[in-house]
N, C-alpha and C positions, 0 to 999 in steps of 0.2 A: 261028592257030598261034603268034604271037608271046607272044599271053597264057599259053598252054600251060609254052612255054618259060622265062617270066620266073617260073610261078609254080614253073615245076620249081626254077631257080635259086635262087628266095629259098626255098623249101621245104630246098633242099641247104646253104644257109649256115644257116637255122634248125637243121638239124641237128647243123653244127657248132657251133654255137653251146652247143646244149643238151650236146652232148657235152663240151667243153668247162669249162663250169659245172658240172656232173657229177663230172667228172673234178677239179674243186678242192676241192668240197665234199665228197669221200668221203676217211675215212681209209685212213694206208697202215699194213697188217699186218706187223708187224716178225716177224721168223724171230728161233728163238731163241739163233743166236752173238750177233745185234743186241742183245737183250734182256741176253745174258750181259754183252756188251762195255759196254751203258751203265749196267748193276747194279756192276761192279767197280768204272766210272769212278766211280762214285756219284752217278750223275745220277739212278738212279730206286731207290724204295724195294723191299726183296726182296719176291717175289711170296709170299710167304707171310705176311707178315707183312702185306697189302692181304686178300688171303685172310680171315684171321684175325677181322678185320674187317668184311668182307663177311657172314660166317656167323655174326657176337653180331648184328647185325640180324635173321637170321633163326632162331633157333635150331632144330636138326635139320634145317636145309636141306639137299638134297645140293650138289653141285656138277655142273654141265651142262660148262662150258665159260669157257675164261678164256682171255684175247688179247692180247696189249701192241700198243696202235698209237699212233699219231701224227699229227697232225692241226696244221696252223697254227704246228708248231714245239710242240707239249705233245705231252707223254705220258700218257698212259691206257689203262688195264686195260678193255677190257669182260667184264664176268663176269657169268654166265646161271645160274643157282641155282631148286632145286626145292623148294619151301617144302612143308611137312609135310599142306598142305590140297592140294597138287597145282597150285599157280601158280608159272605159270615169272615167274620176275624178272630183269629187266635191270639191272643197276649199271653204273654206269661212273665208276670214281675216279681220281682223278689221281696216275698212279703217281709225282710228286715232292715231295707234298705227303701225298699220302695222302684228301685229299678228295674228300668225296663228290660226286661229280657229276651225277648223274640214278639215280634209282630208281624204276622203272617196271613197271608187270606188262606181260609182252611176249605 
């Protein structure tokens, strides 16, 4: 019974554990007064003009979906784009700089 119990225990701290790590490594989804508020400061570039951008890479892409979050203290757009042959693309650029960060078929 005892081994029962100790692996229940180390089983419940491995979870937080992973939970944890999980929880640092994922970004956080900023709402859009956040977005407005750090576009005015002039901490990130207008989403349009990262947009703009995004779509001379693909030309006649549509657009899926675009997200401003935060991760580590950066900012970055993820933006999902449906390219004219039917692959979705994943971008993700740094909304302070404007660079590219990963482009990926998702």
């Amino acid at each position: 019974m005892k081994v029962f119990l100790l692996n229940r225990c180390t089983g419940g701290r491995m979870a937080l554990v992973l939970l944890a790590f999980c929880s640092a490594v994922m970004a956080r989804d900023l709402d859009q007064d956040e977005a407005l508020r750090l576009r005015q400061q002039g901490v990130i570039l207008p989403l349009e003009q990262l947009l703009q951008q995004a779509m001379d890479r693909y030309p006649g892409a549509k657009l899926l979906e675009a997200e401003l979050e935060e991760k580590h203290d950066v900012y970055f757009y993820e933006v999902e784009l449906l390219s004219p042959e039917g692959v979705v693309r994943e971008l993700g650029i740094d909304a302070t700089t404007g660079r590219l960060l990963k482009d990926k078929e998702d």
